[in-house]
DOVEX-711052 format. One line per 2 residues: for each residue x, y, z of N, C-alpha, C. Coordinates in steps of 0.1 Angstrom, whole numbers, plus 5000, padded with zeros to 4 digits. Layout:
REM residues N
X:Y:Z:X:Y:Z:X:Y:Z; ... .
//
This chain:
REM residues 420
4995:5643:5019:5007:5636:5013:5007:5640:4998; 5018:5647:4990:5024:5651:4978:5020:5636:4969 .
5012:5641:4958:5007:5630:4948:5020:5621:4943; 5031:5626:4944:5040:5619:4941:5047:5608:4949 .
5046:5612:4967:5049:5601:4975:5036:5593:4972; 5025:5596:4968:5013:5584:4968:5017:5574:4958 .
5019:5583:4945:5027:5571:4933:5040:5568:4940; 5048:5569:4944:5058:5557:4948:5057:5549:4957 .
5046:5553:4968:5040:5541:4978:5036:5531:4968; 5026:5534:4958:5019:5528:4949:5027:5516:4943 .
5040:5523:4938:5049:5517:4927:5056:5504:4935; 5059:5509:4949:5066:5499:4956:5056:5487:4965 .
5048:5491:4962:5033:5480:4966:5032:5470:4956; 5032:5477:4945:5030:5472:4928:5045:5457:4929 .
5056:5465:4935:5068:5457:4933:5067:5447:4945; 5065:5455:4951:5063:5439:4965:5052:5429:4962 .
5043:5429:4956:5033:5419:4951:5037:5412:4943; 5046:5422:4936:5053:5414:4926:5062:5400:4926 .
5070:5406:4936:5082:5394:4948:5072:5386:4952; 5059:5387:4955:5056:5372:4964:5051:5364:4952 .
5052:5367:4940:5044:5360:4927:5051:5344:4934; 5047:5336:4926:5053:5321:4930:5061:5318:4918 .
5071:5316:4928:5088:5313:4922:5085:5298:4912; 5094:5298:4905:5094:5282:4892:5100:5272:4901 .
5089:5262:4898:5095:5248:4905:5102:5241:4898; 5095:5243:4883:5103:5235:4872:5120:5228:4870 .
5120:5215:4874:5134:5215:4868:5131:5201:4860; 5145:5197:4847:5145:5188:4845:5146:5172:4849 .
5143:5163:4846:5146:5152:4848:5161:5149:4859; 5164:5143:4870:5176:5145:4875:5182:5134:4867 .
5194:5126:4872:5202:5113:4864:5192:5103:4863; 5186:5103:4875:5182:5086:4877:5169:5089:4867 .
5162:5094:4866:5149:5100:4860:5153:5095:4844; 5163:5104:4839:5167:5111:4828:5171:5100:4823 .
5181:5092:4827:5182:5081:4821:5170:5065:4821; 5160:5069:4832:5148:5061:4829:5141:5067:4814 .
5142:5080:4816:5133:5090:4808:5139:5082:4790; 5149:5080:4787:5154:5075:4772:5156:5061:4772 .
5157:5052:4786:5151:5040:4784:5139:5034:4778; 5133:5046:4781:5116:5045:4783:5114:5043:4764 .
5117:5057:4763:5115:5058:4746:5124:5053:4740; 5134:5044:4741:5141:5034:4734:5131:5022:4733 .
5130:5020:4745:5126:5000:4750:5110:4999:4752; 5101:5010:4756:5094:5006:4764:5082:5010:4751 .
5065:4998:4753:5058:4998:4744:5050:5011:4738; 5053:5024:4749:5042:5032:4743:5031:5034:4752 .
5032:5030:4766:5012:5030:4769:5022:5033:4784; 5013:5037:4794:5013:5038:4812:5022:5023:4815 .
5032:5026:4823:5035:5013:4825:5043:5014:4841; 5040:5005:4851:5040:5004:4862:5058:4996:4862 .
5061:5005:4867:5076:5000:4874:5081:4998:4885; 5091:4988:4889:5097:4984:4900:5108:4983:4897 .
5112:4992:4909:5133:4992:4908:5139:4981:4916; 5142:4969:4912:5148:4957:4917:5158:4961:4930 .
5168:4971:4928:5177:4973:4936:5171:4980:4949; 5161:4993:4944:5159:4995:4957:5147:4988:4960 .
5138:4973:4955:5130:4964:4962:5139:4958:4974; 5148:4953:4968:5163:4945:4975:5167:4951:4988 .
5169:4965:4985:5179:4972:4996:5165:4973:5007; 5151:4976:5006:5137:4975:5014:5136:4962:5023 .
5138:4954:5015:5133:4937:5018:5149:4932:5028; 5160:4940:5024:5174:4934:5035:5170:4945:5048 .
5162:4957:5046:5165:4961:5056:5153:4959:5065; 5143:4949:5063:5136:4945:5069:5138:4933:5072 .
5145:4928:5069:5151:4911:5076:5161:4918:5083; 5167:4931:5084:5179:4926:5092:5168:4935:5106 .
5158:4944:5105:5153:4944:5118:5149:4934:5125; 5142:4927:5119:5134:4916:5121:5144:4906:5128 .
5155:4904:5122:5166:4894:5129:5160:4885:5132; 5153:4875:5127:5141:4864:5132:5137:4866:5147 .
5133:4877:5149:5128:4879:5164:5115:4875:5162; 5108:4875:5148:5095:4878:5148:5092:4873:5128 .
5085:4863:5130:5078:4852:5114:5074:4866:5111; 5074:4869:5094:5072:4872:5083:5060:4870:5072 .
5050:4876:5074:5039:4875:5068:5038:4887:5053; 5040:4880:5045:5037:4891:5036:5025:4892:5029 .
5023:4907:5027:5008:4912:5026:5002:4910:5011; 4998:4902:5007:4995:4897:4990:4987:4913:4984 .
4978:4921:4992:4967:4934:4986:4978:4939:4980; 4991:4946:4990:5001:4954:4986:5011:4952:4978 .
5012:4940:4974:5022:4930:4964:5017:4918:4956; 5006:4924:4949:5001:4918:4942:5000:4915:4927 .
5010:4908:4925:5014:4899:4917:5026:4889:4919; 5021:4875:4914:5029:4864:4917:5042:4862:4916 .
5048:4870:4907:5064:4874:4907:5067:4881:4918; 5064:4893:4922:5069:4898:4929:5065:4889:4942 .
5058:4883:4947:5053:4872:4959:5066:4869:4961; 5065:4856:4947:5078:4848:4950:5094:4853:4950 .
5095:4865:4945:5108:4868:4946:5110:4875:4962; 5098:4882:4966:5103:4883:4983:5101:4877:4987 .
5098:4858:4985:5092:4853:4996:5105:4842:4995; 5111:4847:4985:5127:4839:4983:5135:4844:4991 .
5141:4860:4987:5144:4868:4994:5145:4868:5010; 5131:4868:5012:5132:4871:5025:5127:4859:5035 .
5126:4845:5031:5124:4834:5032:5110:4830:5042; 5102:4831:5034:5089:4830:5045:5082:4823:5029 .
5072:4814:5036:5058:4809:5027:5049:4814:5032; 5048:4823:5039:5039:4830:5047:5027:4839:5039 .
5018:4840:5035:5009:4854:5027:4993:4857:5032; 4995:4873:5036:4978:4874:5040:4973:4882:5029 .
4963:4872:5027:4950:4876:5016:4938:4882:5021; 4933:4891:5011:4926:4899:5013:4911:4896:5002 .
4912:4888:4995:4905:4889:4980:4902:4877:4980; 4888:4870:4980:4889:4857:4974:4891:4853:4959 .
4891:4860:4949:4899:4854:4941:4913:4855:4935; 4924:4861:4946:4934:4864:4948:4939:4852:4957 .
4929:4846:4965:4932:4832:4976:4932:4821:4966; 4921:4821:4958:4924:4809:4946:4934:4808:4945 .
4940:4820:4937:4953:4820:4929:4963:4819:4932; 4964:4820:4945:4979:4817:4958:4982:4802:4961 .
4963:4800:4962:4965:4781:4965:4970:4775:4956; 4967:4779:4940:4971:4774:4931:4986:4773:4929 .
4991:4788:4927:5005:4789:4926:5014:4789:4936; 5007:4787:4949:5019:4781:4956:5016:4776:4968 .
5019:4763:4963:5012:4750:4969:5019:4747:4982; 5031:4756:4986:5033:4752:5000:5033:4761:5011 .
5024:4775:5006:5022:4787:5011:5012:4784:5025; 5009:4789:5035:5005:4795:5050:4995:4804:5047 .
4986:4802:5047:4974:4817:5044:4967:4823:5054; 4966:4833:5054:4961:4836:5068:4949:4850:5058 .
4939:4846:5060:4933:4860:5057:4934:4874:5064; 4931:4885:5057:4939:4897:5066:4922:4904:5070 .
4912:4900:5064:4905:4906:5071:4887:4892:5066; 4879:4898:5076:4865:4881:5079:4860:4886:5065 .
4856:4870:5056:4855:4869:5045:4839:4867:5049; 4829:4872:5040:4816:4870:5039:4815:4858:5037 .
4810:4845:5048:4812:4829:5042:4809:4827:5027; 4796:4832:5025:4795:4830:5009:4810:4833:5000 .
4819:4837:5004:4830:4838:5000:4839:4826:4999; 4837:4825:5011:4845:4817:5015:4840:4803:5009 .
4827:4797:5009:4822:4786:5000:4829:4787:4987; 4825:4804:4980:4832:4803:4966:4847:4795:4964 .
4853:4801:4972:4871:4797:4975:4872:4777:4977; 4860:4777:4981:4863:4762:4984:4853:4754:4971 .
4841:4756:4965:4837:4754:4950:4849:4752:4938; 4855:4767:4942:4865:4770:4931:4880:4768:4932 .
4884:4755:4942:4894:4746:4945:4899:4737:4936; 4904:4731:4930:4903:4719:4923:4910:4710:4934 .
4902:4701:4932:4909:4690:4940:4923:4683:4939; 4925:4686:4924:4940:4678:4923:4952:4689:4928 .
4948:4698:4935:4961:4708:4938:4971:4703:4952; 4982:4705:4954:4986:4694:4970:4984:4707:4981 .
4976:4722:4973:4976:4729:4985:4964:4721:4994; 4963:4723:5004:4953:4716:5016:4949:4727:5028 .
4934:4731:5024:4933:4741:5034:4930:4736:5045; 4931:4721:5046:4924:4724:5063:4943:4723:5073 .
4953:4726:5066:4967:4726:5073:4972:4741:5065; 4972:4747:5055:4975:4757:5047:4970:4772:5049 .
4953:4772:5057:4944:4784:5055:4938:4784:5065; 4941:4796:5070:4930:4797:5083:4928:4815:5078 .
4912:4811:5080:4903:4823:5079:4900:4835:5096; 4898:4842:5090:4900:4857:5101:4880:4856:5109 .
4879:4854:5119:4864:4859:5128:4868:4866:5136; 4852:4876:5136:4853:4889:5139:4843:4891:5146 .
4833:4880:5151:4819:4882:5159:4817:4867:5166; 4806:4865:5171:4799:4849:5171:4796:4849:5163 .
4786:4859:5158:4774:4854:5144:4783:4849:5134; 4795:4856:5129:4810:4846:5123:4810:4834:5121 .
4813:4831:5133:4818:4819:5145:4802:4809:5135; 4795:4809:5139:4784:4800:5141:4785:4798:5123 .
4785:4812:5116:4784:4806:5101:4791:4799:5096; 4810:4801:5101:4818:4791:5098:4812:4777:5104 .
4811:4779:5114:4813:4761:5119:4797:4756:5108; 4788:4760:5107:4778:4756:5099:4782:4751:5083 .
4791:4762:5077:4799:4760:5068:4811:4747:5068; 4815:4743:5079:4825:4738:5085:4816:4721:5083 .
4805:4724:5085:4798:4711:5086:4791:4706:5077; 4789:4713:5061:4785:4715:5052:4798:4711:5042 .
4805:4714:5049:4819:4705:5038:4824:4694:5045; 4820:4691:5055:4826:4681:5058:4842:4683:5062 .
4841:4692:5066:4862:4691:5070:4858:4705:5077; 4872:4698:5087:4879:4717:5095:4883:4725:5089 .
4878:4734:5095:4886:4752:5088:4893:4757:5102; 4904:4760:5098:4917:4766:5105:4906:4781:5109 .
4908:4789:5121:4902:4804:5122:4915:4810:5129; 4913:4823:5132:4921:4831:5146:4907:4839:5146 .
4912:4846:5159:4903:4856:5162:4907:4868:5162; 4898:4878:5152:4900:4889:5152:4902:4899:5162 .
4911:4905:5169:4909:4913:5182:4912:4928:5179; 4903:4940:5185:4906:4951:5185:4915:4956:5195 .
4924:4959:5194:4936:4966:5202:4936:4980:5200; 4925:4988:5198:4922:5006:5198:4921:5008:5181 .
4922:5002:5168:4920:5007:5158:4906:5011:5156; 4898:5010:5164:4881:5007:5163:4879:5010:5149 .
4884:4992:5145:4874:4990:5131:4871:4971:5133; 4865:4972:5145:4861:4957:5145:4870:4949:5151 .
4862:4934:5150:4869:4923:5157:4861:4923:5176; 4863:4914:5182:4865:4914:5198:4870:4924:5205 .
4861:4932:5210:4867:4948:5214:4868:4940:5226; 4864:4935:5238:4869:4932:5249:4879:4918:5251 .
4886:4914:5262:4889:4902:5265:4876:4892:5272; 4865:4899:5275:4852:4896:5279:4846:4887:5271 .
4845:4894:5257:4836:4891:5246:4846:4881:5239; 4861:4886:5239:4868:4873:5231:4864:4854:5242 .
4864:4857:5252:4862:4845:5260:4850:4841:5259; 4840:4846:5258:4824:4843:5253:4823:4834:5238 .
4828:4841:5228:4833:4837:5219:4840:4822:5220; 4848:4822:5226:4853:4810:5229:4848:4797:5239 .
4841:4803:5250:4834:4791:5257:4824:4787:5242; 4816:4796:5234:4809:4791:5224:4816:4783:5209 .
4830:4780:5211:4836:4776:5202:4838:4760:5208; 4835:4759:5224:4837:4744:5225:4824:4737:5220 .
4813:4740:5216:4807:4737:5207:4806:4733:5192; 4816:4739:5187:4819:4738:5171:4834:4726:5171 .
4839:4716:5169:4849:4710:5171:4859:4711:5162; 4853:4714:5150:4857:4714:5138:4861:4729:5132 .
4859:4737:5142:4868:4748:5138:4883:4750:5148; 4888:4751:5142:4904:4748:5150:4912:4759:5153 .
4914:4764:5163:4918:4777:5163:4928:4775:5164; 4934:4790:5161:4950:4790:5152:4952:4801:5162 .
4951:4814:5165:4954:4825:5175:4949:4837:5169; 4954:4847:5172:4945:4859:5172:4959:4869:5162 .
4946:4876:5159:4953:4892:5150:4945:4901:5152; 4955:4912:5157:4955:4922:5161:4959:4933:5152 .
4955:4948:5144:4960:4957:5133:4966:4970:5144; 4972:4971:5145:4975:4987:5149:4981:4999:5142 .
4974:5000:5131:4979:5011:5122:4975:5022:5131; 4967:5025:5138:4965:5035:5144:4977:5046:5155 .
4989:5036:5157:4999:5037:5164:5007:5046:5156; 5009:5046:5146:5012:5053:5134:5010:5069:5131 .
4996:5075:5141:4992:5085:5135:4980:5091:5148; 4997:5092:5160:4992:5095:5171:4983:5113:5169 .
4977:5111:5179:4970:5128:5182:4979:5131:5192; 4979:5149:5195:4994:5159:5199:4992:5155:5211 .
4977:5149:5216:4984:5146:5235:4986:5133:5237; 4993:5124:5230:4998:5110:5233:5007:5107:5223 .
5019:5102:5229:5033:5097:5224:5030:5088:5216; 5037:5081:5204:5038:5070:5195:5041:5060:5207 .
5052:5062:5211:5057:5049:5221:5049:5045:5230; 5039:5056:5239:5029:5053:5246:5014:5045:5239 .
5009:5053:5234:5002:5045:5219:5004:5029:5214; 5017:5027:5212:5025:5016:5211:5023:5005:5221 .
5022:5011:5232:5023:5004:5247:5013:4999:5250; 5001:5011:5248:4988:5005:5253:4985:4995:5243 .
4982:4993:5229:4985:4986:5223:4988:4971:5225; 4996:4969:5229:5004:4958:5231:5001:4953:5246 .
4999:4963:5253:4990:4963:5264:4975:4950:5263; 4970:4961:5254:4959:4951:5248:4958:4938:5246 .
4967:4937:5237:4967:4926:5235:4973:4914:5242; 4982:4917:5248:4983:4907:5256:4970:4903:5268 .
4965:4914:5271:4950:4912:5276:4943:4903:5271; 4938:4907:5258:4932:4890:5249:4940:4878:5251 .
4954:4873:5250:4961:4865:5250:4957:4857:5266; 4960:4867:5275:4956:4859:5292:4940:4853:5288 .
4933:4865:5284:4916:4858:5282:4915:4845:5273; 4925:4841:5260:4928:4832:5255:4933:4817:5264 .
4941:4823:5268:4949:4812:5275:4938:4803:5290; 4928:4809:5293:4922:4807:5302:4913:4793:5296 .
4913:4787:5283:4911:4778:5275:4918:4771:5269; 4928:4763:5276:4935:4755:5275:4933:4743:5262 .
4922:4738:5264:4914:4730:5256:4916:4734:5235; 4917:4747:5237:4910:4754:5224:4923:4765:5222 .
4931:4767:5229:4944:4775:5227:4958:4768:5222; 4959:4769:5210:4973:4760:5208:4986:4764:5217 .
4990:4753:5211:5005:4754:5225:5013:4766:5216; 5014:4764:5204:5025:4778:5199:5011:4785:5190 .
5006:4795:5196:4998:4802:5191:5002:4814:5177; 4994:4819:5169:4993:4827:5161:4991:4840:5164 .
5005:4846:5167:4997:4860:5174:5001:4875:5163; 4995:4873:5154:4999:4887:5144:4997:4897:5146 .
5001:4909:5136:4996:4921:5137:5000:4930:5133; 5005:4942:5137:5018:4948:5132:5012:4956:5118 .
5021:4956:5108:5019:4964:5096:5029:4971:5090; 5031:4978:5079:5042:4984:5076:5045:4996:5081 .
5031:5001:5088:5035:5015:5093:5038:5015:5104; 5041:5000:5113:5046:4999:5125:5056:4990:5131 .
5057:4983:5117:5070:4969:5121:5082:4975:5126; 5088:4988:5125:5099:4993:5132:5098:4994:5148 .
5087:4996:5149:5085:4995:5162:5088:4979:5168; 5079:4970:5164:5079:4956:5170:5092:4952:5170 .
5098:4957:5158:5113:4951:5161:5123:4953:5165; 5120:4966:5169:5128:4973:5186:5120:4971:5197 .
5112:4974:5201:5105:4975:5214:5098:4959:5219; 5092:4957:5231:5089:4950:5238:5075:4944:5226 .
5071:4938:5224:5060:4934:5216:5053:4917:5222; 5039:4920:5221:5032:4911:5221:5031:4899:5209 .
5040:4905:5199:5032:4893:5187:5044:4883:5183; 5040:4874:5177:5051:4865:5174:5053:4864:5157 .
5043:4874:5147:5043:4875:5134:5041:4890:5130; 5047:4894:5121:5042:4908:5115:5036:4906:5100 .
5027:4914:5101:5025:4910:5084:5033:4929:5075; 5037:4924:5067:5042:4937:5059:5040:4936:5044 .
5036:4948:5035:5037:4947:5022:5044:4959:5017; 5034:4972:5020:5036:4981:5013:5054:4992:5013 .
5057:4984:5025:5069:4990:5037:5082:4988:5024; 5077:4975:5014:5085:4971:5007:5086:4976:4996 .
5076:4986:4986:5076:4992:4977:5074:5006:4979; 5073:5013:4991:5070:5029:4997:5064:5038:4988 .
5050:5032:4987:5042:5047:4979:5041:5057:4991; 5035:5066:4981:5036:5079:4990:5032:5083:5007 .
5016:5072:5006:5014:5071:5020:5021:5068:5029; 5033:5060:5028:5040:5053:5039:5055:5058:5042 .
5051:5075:5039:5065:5082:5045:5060:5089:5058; 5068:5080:5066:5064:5083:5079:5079:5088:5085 .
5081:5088:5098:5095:5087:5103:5100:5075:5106; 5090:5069:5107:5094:5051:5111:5099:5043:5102 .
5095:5049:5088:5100:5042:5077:5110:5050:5066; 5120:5060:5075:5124:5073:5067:5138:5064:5060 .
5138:5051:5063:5153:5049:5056:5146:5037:5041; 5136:5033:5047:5134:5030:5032:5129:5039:5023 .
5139:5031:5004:5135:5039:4995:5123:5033:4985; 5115:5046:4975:5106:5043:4971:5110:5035:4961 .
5103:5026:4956:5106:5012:4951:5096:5013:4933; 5085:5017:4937:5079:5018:4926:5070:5031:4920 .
5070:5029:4906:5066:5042:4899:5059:5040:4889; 5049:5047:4881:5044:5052:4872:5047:5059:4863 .
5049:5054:4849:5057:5058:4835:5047:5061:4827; 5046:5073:4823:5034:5078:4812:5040:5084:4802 .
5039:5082:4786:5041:5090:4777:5033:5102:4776; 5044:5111:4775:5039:5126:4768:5034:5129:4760 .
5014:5127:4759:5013:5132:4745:5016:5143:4741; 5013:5155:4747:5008:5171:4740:5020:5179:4753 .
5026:5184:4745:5027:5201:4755:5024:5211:4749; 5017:5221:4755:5005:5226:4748:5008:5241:4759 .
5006:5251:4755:5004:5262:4760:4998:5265:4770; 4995:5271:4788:4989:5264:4797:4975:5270:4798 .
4971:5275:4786:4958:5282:4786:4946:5276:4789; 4939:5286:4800:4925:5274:4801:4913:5275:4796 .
4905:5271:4791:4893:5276:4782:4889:5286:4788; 4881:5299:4778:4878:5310:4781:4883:5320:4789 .
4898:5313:4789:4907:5325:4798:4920:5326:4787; 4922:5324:4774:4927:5321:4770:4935:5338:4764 .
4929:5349:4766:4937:5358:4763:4944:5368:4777; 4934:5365:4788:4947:5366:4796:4954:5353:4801 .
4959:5348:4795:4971:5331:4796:4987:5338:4798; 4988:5349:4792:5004:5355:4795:5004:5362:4805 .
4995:5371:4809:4994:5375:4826:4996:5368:4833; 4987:5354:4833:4991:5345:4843:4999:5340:4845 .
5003:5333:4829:5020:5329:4830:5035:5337:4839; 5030:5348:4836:5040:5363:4839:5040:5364:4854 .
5028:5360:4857:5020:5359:4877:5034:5344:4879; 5027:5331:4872:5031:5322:4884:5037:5311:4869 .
5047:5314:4871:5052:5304:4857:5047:5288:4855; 5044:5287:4870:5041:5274:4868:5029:5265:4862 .
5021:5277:4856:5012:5275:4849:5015:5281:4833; 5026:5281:4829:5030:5281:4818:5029:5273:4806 .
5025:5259:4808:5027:5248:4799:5019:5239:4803; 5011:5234:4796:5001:5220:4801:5007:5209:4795 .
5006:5198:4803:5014:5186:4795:5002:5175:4798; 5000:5170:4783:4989:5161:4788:4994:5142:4785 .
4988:5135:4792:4998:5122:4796:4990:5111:4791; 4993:5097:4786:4987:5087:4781:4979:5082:4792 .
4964:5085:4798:4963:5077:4808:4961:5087:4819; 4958:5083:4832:4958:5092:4840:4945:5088:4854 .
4946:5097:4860:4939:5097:4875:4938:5089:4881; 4951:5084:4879:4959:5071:4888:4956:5074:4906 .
4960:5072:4917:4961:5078:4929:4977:5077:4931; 4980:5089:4925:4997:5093:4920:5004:5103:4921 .
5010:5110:4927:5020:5120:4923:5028:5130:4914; 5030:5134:4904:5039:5134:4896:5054:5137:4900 .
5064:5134:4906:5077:5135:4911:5087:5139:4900; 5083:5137:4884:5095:5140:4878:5095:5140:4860 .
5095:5156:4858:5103:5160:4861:5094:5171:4874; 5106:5175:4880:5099:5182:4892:5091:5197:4887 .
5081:5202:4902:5076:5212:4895:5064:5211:4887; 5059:5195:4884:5047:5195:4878:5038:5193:4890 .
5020:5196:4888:5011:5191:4892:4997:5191:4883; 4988:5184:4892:4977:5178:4885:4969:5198:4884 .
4960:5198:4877:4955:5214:4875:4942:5212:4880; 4942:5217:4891:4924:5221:4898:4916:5226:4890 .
4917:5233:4887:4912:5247:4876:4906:5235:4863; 4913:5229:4859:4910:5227:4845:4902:5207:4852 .
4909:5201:4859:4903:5189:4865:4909:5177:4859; 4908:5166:4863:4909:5149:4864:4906:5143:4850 .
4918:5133:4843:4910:5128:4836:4919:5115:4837; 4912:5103:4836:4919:5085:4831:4924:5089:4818 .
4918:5096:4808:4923:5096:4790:4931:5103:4791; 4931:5115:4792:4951:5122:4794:4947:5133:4802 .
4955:5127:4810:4954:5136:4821:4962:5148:4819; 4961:5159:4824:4963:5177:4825:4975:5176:4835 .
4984:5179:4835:4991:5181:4841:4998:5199:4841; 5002:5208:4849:5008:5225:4847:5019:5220:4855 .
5030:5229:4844:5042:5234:4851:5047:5242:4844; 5062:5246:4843:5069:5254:4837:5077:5251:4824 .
5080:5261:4814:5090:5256:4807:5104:5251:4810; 5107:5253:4825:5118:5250:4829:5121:5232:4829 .
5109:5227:4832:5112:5213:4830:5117:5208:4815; 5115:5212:4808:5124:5206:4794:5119:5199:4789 .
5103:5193:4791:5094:5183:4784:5090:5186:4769; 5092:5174:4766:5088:5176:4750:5084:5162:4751 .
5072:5164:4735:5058:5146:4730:5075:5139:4727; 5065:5127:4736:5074:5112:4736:5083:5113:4748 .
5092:5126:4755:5093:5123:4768:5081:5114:4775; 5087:5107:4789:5084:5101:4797:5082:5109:4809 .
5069:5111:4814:5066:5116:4828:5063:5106:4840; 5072:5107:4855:5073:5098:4864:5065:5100:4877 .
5055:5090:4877:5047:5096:4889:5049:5083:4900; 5049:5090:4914:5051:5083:4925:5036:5076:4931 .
5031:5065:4934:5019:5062:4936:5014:5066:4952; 5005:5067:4959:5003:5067:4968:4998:5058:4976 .
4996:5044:4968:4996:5034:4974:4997:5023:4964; 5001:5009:4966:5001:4998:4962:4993:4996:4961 .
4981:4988:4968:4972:4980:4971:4959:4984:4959; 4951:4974:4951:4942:4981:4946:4951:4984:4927 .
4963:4991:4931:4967:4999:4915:4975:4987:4911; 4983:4976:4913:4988:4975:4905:4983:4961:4895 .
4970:4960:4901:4956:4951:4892:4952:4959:4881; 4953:4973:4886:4950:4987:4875:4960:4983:4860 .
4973:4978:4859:4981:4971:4850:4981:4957:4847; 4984:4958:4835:4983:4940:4830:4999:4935:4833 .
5009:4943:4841:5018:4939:4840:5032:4947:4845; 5040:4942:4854:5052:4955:4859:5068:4951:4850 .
5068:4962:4843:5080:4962:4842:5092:4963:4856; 5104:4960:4850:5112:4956:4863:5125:4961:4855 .
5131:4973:4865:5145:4980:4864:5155:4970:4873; 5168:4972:4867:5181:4965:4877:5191:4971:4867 .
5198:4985:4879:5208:4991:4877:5201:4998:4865; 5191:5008:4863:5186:5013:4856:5180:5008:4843 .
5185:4997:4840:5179:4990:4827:5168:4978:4832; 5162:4980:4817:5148:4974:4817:5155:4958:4813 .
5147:4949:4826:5156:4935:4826:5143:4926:4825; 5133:4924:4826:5118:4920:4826:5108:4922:4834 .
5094:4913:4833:5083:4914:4837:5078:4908:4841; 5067:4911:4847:5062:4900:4861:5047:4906:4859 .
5035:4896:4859:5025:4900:4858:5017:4904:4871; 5004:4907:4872:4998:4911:4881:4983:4907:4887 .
4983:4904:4899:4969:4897:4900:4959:4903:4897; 4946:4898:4893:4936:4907:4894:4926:4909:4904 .
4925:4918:4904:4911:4923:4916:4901:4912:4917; 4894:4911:4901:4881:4902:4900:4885:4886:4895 .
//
């Protein structure tokens, strides 16, 4: 082959490598952004600040009452919506006193602030917990746990510590019984073992059973050889299995039982299909971080966000590679610009402006986090960068506090519980 067809094989090798370089994601801020983006630096203090968009909480929370159509009581999930404002404004909204706790000193603070609230723990509290919760009661409150709170069991050995506990304070404790329905993470894997359980409960008198809960997030995140709906089925299958093994105890089975379960990654289902339960509990379905885009939930919108000031944009050079930084640039634009953020290694997203991501290469930080993209986004210090969370539960104790959008302006604040 003529040295010259070798240089233009060469040349046009050179050019096609060239075409697959990685195209600019970068864009600016869209409307809705853009105009959060100068709200931000008008109104807002300067530091990370956790936001909630009133309208689309609203448009979440109607489109879950109108599934629901009271086919099925309303448990709202306190881990995922935690803080007392936002409680009470869905629990106005969408009319339930209903809340499952996950935290004992999150249960304190429920009894305290809302004294005519239904509690249902969402998962078996270490008794020593549970004493704490009742130590750290005050008497003069009109909440009353032996009609208000019923605690979650998940074994005998449970069972026996409550009722010991039960007899140690001198009053009933409300329970249900935890049932496994295929999540295999605990509870009464058989209808065998739930009735055993229970012949050993006509022993304790003083624990009062309330009914059973059941989790089936697992319905959610079928494997390629079994259907959602099938999944769903057996499911519900299940559980009505425990329910017959329940009922075989007339004595110890309430006449309108407690049958929960459900979740946000599956209440669409219960509220079309055939369903065993008579309660759903839901939180996160209501604010849609990132985990909870499913298909099931593709009509609700995301609700809440993360607002970071822009400290630095900065050249996207990485230590000790800092003289070839314009090759690379020239390679993949998207590593053209570092932007670093007040705050950081949230479990978050960045959604906007588009085109950014977190930098492997350079790594993680809480103090300002590293963020690469392009000059196409149009960031400059004091812009506002918007990150999408990937989950409620856990982050929004991470703030002392949520700001609150309605129709894009900043209208107030609602504080937030804490973890500890």
């Amino acid at each position: 082959m003529k040295r010259r067809h070798l240089l233009g094989l060469g040349a046009l090798g050179l050019l096609g490598g060239w075409a697959l370089r990685p195209h600019d994601r970068g864009r600016e801020h869209d409307a809705y952004f853009a105009a959060l983006n100068q709200q931000m630096r008008r109104d807002a203090e300067g530091i990370p600040t956790l936001l909630i968009d009133l309208d689309r909480l609203d448009a979440n929370a109607d489109l879950l009452a109108e599934r629901l159509r009271g086919r099925l009581e309303l448990r709202l999930v306190a881990k995922s919506l935690a803080s007392n404002g936002l409680l009470d404004y869905l629990a106005k909204r969408l009319q339930t006193q209903r809340f499952m706790v996950f935290h004992q000193p999150q249960l304190n603070r429920l009894a305290r602030d809302f004294p005519q609230a239904d509690l249902l723990l969402g998962k078996p509290m270490p008794v020593q917990a549970a004493l704490t919760f009742y130590r750290q009661l005050p008497r003069y409150l009109p909440f009353d746990p032996a009609r208000q709170l019923t605690w979650l069991i998940d074994s005998e050995a449970r069972l026996l510590q409550y009722a010991e506990l039960s007899t140690a304070l001198q009053q009933p404790l409300r329970i249900a019984l935890e049932i496994d329905i295929g999540l295999q993470r605990g509870g009464f894997t058989t209808p065998q073992a739930l009735g055993q359980a229970l012949q050993h409960l006509h022993q304790h008198p003083t624990l009062q059973l309330q009914g059973l809960m059941g989790y089936d997030a697992h319905v959610a995140h079928t494997p390629p050889w079994t259907s959602q709906q099938q999944s769903f089925t057996d499911a519900n299958a299940r559980y009505r299995e425990f329910i017959a093994a329940a009922e075989a105890f007339p004595k110890l089975w309430p006449a309108t039982p407690l049958l929960n379960g459900g979740g946000s990654l599956t209440y669409p289902l219960h509220s079309q299909l055939d369903t065993s339960l008579n309660e759903i509990a839901v939180g996160s379905a209501l604010l849609m971080p990132g985990e909870f885009d499913t298909p099931l939930l593709a009509q609700h919108q995301t609700a809440l966000w993360i607002a970071s000031p822009l400290l630095k944009a900065a050249d996207g050079a990485l230590p000790y590679l800092q003289p070839v930084q314009p090759l690379i640039a020239s390679w993949n634009p998207n590593r053209q610009r570092a932007y670093y953020l007040y705050g950081g290694r949230w479990p978050a997203q960045p959604v906007s402006p588009e085109g950014l991501d977190y930098d492997a290469l350079y790594g993680r930080s809480a103090n300002q986090e590293r963020l690469i993209g392009s000059a196409s986004t149009g960031l400059s210090e004091d812009d506002w960068v918007f990150l999408r969370p990937a989950i409620s539960e856990g982050l929004l104790a991470d703030f002392n506090e949520i700001r609150l959008l309605r129709r894009g302006q900043l209208v107030g604040r609602w504080s937030t519980l804490p973890n500890g």
